[in-house]
Structures are given as structure tokens and as C-alpha cells.
C-alpha positions, 0 to 999 in steps of 0.5 A: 507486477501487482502484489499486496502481501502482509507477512508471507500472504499475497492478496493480490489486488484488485486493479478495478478498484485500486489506483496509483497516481502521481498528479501535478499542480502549479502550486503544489508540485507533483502529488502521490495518491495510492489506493490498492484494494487485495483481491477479494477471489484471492482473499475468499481463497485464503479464507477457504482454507483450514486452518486460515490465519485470515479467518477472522476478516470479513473482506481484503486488506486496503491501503491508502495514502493521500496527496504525498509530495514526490520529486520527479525521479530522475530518468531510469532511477528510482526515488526512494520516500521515507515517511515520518511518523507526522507524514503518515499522519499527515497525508492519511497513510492507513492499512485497513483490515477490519479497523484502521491499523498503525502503519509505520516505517514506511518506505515508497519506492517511485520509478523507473517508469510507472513502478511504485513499492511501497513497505512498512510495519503494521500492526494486526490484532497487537501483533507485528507485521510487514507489508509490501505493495508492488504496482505498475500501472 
């Protein structure tokens, strides 16, 4: 499963340069760090064809979150996040497409296993839009 889609567009990912990880720290607890970077074949794609939505971009989407505190998920089940307008701001949570653009109702899903959803809203050039990243490592 790997999938970066903004409205009904799947960018794909580039898995070399993209990452999901889920650390421990004594202190700390266990931490979710997500960068998922699209696919720049399947964006140049997207671009080539006439009439693309995404002509206007120069390179693929890119997501980030930083050091998001998870629980450990219990066994088989999925735990589902749902961040605050100060963790997004908190914890660096942007979809950068040309410029860093406003991410809200954003939902992480971790688990079973190493599976990590994540969807929201984000706002393109003052248009509406949702995302949804799926990864399994």
C-alpha cells in the first residue's frame, strides 16, 4: 500500500525518499515521524497530460509531520489520532505544494501492523481539497 492522492489524483510516493517512523524514548514515549514525498514519474505524468489540473506545480506534493506522540495500538487494532488545530502547529504538520499549505482535520490512523492512513483538508491556491496518504513499510 503506498498512496499520496489530493482529491481524486494519486501521486504515488517515492519510497527512497519518503519515511514513517514510529521511535521510543525513555522520556518521551513512542513518537510518529512522517515524510512522504509523491512520485516525481508519476507526477511528470500528471503534468504531460492536456488539460492537467497540475500544471501549474514544478515538482510533487510532500507531507511532513514531526514527533507526534502515538500510544502503542493495541494487538490487531488500529489507533485512530485526531489533531488539534495547536498539534498541527505543534508538531510541524504541513502539505507543501509550492508553498506550505494549511492542513486541518487531520486524522492518522496507526496500525494493524505497520500500516499508517493519514487524511485531511488542505488548502490549494484558496480552493478546498482532501488528502489521504496510505504506507506500509
Amino acid at each position: 500500500m503506498a498512496k499520496f492522492a489530493i482529491n481524486n489524483t494519486d501521486f504515488g510516493i517515492d519510497r527512497v525518499r519518503s519515511r514513517c517512523l514510529v521511535t521510543w524514548a525513555l522520556f518521551r514515549g513512542r513518537r510518529l515521524d512522517v515524510e512522504i514525498e509523491g512520485d516525481p514519474q508519476r507526477f511528470a505524468q500528471l503534468k504531460e497530460q492536456e488539460d492537467s489540473e497540475w500544471s501549474w506545480a514544478l515538482y510533487p506534493p510532500t507531507f511532513r509531520l514531526r514527533s507526534y506522540p502515538v500510544p502503542r495500538p493495541a494487538a490487531g487494532r488500529v489507533t485512530e489520532l485526531r489533531l488539534t488545530p495547536a498539534d498541527i502547529e505543534r508538531h510541524d504538520v504541513t502539505l507543501y505544494l509550492m508553498e506550505h499549505n494549511p492542513v486541518q482535520k487531520v486524522v492518522v490512523e496507526v496500525g494493524p501492523g505497520t500500516e499508517i492512513t493519514i487524511s485531511g483538508n488542505v488548502s490549494l491556491l484558496g480552493e478546498s481539497a482532501t488528502f489521504r496518504i496510505e504506507w506500509t513499510s
